[in-house]
N, C-alpha and C positions, 0 to 999 in steps of 0.2 A: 504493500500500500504506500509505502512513503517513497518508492521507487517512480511511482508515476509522474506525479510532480515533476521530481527532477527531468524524468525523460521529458516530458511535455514542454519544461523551459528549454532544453536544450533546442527542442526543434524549435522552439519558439524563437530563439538564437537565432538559429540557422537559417531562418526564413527570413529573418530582417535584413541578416547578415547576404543572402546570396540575392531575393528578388526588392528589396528596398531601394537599392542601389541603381537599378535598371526603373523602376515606378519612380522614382524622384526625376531620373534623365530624362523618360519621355515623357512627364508632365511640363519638365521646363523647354523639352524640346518642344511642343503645343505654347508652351506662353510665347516662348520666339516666334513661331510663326503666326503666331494673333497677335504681336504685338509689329510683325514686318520686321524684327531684327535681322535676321538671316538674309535676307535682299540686301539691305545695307552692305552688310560684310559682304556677302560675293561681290556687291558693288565696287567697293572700294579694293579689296584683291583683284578685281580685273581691272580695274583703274591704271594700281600697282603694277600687275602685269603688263598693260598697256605702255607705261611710263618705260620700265625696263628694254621692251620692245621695239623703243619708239625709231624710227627712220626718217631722212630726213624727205621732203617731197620731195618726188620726178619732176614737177613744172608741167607733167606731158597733162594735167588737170586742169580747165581754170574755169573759175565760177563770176561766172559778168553776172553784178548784183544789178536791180530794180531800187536805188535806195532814196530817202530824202531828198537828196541833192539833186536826182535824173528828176525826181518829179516835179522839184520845184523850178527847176531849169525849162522842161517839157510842159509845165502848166498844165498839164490833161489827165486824168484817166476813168476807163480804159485806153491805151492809147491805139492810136490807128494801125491797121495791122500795116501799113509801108513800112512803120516801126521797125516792125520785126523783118519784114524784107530786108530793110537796109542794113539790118544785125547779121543777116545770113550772108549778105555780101559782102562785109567788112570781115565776119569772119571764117570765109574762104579767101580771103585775099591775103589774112592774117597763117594758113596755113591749115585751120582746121580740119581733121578728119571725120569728127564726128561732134555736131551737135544737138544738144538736148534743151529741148523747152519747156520750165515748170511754169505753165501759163492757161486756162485756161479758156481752151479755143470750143468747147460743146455749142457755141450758139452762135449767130451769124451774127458779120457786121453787115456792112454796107456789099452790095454785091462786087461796087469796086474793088474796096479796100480787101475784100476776102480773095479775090482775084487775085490783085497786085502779092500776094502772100503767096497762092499758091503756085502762082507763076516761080519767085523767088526761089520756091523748096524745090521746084522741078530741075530749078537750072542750078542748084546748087552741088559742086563735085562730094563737097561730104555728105554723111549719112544724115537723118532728118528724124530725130526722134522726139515725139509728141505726147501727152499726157493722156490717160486714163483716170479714172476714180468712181468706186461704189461710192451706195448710198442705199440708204433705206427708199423704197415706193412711197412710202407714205407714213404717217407717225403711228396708222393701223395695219399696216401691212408689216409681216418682218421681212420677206422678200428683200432682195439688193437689187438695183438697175444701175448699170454702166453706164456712164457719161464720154461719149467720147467725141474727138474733134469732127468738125464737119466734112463731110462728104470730101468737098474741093479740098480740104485740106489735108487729111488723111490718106490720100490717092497715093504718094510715091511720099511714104514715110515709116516708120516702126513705130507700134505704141507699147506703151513703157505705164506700169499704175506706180501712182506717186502719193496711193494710200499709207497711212503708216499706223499705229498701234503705240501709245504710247503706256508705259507702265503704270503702277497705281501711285508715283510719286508725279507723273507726267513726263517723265525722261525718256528718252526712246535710246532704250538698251538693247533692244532685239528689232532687229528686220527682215522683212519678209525675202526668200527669193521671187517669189509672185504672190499674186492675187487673187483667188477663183471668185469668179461673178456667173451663177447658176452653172454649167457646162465650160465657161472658160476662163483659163488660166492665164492672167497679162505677164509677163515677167516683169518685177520691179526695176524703177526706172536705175538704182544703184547698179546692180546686178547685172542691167544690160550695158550699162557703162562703164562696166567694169569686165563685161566678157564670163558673167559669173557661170554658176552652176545653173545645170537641168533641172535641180531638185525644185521647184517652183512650188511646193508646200512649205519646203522648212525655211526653217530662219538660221541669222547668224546673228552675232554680237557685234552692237554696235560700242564698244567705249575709246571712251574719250578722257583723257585726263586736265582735270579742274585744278 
């Protein structure tokens, strides 16, 4: 009789001892992830990793901004698509191989002005890559419907979706290789400028160090 006891604390030990250890880890593994800590930290390790890795540019990239200064200068927008003609022939004369437009062209201008645009993209020696982007139908519908450039425009060009996904802090850590909109796939406009992968479901990691 006075043996039971003892046995009973012992296991009682042994149970603290061997699964208390493992119930304390996965309950603060659950508070981490209710509280977002663990995103953080891989944040910041791939930041870290990033820094380590860093290279410096090729130049073979260059990003012509839309900024302040163009607008205040240009007075207008949206601006007239010769606009963009005259962009496509400044830079093919500049050397360009391949340009890309984050511009939304889904709806007409002026028959002129959309003309004058696509004549430019016809005549231009580099490649002409033009935007995509889902959307919901409607605030009752869940459906997606593609927005894509018009008709004249889209004729002797590549489209590229320049949807993106940002995380729950708003940061855009992960991008898409493409898009699916009902049956079809866009390839991301990164991805195509960069020559990327087939895989046009998964993502890669975007970081960037701050």
């Amino acid at each position: 009789m006075v043996l039971k006891p003892v046995f009973f604390s012992i296991g009682a030990t042994a149970f603290r001892l061997t699964f208390l250890p493992w119930f304390l880890a996965l309950m603060a593994g659950f508070a981490l992830v209710f509280a977002d800590f663990g995103n953080e930290v891989e944040q910041k390790l791939g930041n870290l990793r990033a820094g380590i890795l860093h290279k410096p540019a090729s130049g073979d990239l260059v990003v012509v901004e839309i900024d302040a200064k163009s607008l205040n200068k240009l007075n207008q927008w949206p601006y007239p698509r010769e606009y963009y003609a005259q962009a496509l022939e400044k830079l093919n004369e500049a050397g360009a191989t391949q340009i890309a437009f984050d511009i939304d062209f889904s709806s007409r201008s002026s028959e002129i002005q959309d003309q004058i645009f696509a004549n430019a993209i016809e005549q231009s020696k580099a490649s002409v890559i033009l935007p995509t982007f889902r959307q919901r139908g409607s605030t009752l519908q869940p459906q997606f419907v593609e927005s894509l450039p018009i008709a004249a425009l889209r004729k002797n060009t590549f489209l590229a979706s320049v949807d993106m996904l940002p995380d729950s802090r708003g940061q855009l850590t992960r991008y898409r290789y493409g898009t699916p909109t009902g049956s079809t796939v866009r390839p991301s406009m990164a991805s195509m400028i960069a020559g990327g992968s087939r895989r046009r479901r998964s993502k890669f990691c975007n970081r960037s160090v701050h």
